[in-house]
C-alpha positions in Angstrom: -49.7 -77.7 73.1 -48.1 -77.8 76.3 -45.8 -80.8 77.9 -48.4 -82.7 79.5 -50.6 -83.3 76.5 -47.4 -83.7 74.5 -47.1 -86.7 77.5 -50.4 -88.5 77.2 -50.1 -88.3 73.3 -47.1 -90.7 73.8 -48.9 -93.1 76.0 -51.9 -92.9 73.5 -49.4 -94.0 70.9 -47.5 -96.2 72.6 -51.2 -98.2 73.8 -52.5 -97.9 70.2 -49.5 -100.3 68.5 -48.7 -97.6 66.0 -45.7 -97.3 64.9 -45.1 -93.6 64.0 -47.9 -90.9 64.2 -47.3 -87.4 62.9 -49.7 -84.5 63.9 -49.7 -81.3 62.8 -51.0 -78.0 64.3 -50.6 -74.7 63.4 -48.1 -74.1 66.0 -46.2 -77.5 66.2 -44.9 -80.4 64.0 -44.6 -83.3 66.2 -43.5 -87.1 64.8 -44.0 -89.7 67.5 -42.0 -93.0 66.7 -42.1 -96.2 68.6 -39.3 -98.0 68.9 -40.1 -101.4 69.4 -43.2 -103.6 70.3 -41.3 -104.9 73.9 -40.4 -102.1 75.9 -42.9 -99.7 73.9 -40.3 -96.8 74.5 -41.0 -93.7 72.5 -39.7 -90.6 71.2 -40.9 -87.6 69.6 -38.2 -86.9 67.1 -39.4 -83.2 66.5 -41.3 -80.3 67.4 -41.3 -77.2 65.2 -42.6 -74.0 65.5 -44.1 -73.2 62.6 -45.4 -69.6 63.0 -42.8 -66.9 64.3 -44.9 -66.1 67.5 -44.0 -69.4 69.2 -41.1 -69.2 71.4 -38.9 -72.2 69.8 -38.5 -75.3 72.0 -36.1 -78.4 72.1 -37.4 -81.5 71.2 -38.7 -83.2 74.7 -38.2 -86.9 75.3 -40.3 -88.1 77.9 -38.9 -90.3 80.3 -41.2 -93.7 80.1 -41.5 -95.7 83.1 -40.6 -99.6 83.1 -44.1 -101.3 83.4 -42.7 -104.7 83.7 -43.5 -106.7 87.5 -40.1 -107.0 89.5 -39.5 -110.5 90.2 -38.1 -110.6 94.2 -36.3 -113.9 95.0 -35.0 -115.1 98.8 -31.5 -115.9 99.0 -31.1 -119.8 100.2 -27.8 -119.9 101.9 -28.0 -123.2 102.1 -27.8 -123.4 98.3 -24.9 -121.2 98.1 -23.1 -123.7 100.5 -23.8 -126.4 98.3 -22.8 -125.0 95.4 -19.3 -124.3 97.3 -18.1 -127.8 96.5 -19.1 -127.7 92.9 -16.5 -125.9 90.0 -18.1 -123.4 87.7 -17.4 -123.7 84.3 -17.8 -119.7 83.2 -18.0 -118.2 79.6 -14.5 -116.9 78.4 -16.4 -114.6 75.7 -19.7 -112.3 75.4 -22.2 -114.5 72.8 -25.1 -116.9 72.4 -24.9 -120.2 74.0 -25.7 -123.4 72.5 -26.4 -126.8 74.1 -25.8 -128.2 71.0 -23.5 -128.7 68.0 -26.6 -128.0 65.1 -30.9 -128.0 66.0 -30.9 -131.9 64.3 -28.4 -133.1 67.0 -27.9 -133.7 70.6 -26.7 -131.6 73.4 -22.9 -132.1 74.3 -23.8 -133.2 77.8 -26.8 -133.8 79.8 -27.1 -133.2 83.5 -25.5 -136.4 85.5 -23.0 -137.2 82.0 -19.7 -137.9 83.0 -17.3 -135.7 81.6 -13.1 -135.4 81.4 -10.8 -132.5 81.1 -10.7 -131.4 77.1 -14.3 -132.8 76.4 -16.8 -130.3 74.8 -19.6 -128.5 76.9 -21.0 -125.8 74.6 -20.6 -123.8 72.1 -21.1 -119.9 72.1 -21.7 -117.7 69.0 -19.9 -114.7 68.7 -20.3 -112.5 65.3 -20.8 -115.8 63.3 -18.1 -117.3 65.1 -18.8 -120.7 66.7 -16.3 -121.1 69.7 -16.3 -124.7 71.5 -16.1 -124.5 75.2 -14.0 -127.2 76.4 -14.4 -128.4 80.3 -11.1 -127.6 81.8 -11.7 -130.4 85.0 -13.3 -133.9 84.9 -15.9 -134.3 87.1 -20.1 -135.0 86.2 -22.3 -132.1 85.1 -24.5 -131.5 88.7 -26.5 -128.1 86.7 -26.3 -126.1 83.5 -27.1 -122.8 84.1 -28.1 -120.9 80.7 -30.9 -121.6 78.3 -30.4 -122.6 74.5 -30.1 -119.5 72.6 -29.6 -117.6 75.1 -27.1 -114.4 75.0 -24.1 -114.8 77.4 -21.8 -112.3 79.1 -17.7 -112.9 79.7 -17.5 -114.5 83.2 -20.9 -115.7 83.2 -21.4 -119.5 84.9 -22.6 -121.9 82.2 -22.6 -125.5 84.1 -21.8 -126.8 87.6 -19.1 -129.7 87.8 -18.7 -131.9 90.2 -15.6 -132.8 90.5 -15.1 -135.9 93.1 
């Protein structure tokens, strides 16, 4: 069985939805995994000669190209210039942000709520911890920037402020 077969084997089972084929020859043992139904990435996790007169072989993981459409967007400079005069509020640790302070209750703020130094903006979950993000100006929320239960990195903007 030579590389490119081994190849369109992996797209086969990557197409099919399987989970994790194993074939069998009388040469090679090859287990094909998926890895998850999202990114459909695969790996074969062995190939073993199994008679003497095959030259032994590394396991080969193909390299599986990212189907998904990039997504081009213009830059408005205008935008950025408005944005100038607003403060960004930014996440002071990696987790998942959270509008609100339980799924029964309301968000903290709302876009055009009034809001002063010390008041509550968020809340971001990090390894079961839930860490209340305080505003640190007054101002009026103009934007908030995540989605709900979305995952966060350290310096990321959460809201605009407007501070005047």
């Amino acid at each position: 069985m030579d590389l490119k077969e081994i190849q369109n084997l992996i797209k086969f089972v990557a197409k099919s939805g399987a989970s994790e084929v194993k074939l069998e020859m009388e040469d090679v043992k090859i287990t094909i995994k998926t890895t998850s139904e999202e990114n459909r990435e695969t790996t074969i996790l062995q190939q073993i000669p199994v008679s003497n007169s095959v030259t032994p072989q590394p396991p080969v993981v193909p390299q599986v190209q990212d189907t998904a459409p990039t997504i081009v967007q213009p830059v408005k400079t205008d935008a950025a210039d408005d944005n100038s005069k607003y403060i960004t509020i930014k996440s002071p640790i990696i987790g998942t942000f959270y509008r609100k302070p339980s799924p029964d209750k309301s968000n903290f703020v709302e876009i055009g709520d009034s809001i002063k130094e010390g008041d509550v903006l968020c809340i971001i979950e990090a390894m079961k911890l839930f860490n209340e993000i305080e505003s640190e100006v007054s101002g009026k929320v103009v934007k908030v920037l995540v989605d709900e239960s979305s995952p966060v990195e350290f310096d990321q903007p959460l809201f605009l402020i407007d501070p005047s």
